[in-house]
N, C-alpha and C positions, 0 to 999 in steps of 0.2 A: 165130546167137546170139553176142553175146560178152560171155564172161564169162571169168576170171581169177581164179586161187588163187595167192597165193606166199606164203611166210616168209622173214622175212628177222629184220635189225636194222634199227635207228632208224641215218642216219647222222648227225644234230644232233640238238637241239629242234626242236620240231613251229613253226610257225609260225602265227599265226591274226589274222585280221583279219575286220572288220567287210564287210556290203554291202546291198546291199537298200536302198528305195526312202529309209527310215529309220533303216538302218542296223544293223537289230536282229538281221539273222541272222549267223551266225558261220561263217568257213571257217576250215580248216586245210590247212596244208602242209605234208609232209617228205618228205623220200630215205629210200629201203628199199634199205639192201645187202642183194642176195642172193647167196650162193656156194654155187656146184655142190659138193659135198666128195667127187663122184666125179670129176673132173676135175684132171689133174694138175697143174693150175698155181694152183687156188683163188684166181683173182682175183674181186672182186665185181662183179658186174652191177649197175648203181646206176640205180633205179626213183625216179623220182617219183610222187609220191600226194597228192592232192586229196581233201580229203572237205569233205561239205558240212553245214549246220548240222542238229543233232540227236544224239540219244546217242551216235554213237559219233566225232563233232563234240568233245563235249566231253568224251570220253573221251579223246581226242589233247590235249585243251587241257590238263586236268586232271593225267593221270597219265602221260603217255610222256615220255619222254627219253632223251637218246643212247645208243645200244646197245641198248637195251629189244628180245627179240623178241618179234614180232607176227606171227598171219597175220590175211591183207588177202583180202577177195574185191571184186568191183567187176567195171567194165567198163575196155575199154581206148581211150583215145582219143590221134587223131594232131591234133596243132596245127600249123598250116603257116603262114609269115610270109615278109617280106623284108626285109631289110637296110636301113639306110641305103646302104648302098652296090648295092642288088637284087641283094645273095646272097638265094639261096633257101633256107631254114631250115625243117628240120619236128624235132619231138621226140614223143617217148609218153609219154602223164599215166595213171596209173591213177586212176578217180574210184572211192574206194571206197564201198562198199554195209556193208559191215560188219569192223570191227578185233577179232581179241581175241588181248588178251596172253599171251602164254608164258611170261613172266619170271615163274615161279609164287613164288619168296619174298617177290619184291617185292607181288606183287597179295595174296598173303595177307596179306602185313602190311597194307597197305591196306585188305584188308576187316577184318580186327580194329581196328584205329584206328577205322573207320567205327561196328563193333558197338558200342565202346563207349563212342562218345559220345554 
């Protein structure tokens, strides 16, 4: 099975672009620092995350931004390539399955803005 739970923060803006045959479905992109806060040196582990079109699609498009925490569930996947020059390159993408925000002042405000328009 693989599946994946982290929290973290936003390290930018989410990123999102177009694809599909016609272009009508939507992806997003961002980096998740995570840090250990049992570990004494608290450097961030820096996770990229892919999610693909759908609510929680345009939940990344809509309302995240830098620093924002989120947790991510998903799967994990390794991408493998080569160089121009035939270095061998692989990195880990999380594709997530589902986002939700932690940044509870901000989401609240957000859902009142929503209620009352």
């Amino acid at each position: 099975m693989n599946s994946i739970h982290l929290i973290g923060r936003l390290g930018g803006e989410p990123t999102c672009t177009s694809y599909g045959d016609d272009g009508g479905k939507r992806l997003g992109r961002f980096s998740l620092a995570i840090v250990d806060h049992k570990s004494a040196s608290k450097e961030a582990t820096w996770i990229l995350v892919t999610v693909f079109d759908g609510p929680d699609q345009r939940f990344a498009e809509q309302h995240l931004s830098k620093g924002d925490l989120v947790a991510i569930e998903g799967r994990l996947q390794q991408n493998r390539w080569a160089t121009e020059d035939g270095d061998k390159r692989t990195s880990l993408t999380v594709i997530a399955t589902s986002i939700t925000g932690l940044s509870l002042a901000k989401w609240q405000e957000t859902r009142n803005e929503e209620a009352s328009a």
